[in-house]
Structure formats: C-alpha cells, structure tokens
N, C-alpha and C positions, 0 to 999 in steps of 0.2 A: 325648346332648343331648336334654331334655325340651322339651317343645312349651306355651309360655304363650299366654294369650290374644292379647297381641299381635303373636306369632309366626303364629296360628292364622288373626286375622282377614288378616293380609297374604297369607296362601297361601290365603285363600277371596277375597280381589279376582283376588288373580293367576289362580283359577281361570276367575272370573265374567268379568274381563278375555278372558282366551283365548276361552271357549266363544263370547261376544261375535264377540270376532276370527274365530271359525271359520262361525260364523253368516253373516259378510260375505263370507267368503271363498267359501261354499259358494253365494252367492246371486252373486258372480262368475261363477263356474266357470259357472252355467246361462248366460251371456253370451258363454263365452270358446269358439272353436272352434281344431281342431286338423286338418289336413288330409294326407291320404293317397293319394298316386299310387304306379298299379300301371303297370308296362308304358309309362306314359306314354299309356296309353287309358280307364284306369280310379280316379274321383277318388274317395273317399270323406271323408264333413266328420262331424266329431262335436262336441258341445260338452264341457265341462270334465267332465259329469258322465256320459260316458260314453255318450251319448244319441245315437244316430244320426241328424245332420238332414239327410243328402241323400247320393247315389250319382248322378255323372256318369261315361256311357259313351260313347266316341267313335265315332262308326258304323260306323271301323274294325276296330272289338272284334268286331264283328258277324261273325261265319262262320260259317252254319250248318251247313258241315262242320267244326266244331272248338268246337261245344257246351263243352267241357271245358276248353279253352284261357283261352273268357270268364269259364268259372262260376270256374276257380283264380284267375284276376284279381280278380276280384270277393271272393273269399274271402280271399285274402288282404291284401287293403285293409279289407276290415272287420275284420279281427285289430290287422292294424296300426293303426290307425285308433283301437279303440277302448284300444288298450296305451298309445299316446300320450296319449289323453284321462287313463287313471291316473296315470301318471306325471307327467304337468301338475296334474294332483288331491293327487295328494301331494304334489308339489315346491310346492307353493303351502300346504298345510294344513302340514306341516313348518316352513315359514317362518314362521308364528303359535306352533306349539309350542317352537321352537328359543327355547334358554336358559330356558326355562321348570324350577326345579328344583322337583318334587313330590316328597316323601316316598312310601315306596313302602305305600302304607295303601288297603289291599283295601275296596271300595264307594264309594270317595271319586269316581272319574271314570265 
C-alpha cells in the first residue's frame, strides 16, 4: 500500500499531535511525585522525571551502631523511589503514543 499526500499529511498531524501530547505530558511529570517508604523510617519523594525532591528519616533510623542498617534503608528507597518515577513516566508517555499507527520509516521520529 503506497503512501499519497493525503495519507502522508494525516500521519505528520498525527505525528505533530503526539510530540504536542508528549511535550504536556513531560511538563506534568516535573509536577507529579511518587513516594517511597523503607522500614517505615525511611521516606524518599521523586517527581515523574525521575528527579529526587527530598529524603525523610525518622530519628529512629538513627543508630550509630548499625551505620549499615540506615545507609541499606536509604539505598534502597532511592532505587525504589526512582523505578517508580519511570514507570509512572512511561505509563503516562505510552498513554499519548497508544493507537498511534506509524509506518516503520527510519528518521521520521
């Protein structure tokens, strides 16, 4: 099936439309946070783009015999913390591209 101009300008709105959509979406995400509790002592907040805006520790985290105990708390609320933030980043940029049908034509996105 050949590509006419009328074919072609409809799949450059739909392009222009999307990148549009992703523009909005991506200027969400800097608004949108996603939150991460370790242990129940250790909060970590990110926003949609993956961005770290704060680390709360409860004074009980605090033992400074057990240095290792807080730092693995900590470490692993920022992992998790920021896995969340992608996956709310994709599950939301997906929602803009879904149904979207492009020809598979190399330099075009």
């Amino acid at each position: 099936m050949g590509f006419n101009s009328n074919n072609m300008q409809k799949m450059m709105k739909q392009v222009q439309k999307m990148q549009q959509d992703m523009a909005r979406v991506q200027e969400e995400l800097e608004h949108e946070s996603v939150e991460v509790e370790t242990g129940g002592v250790v909060k970590a907040v990110f926003n949609g783009h993956g961005e770290i805006q704060g680390i709360t520790i409860q004074p009980e985290a605090v033992d400074p015999n057990d240095v290792d105990m807080l730092q693995d708390l900590i470490l692993t609320a920022v992992r998790e913390g920021h896995k969340k933030a992608q996956e709310l980043a994709s599950s939301r940029l997906n929602e803009v591209t879904k149904g979207v049908n492009l020809p598979n034509m190399p330099g075009l996105l």
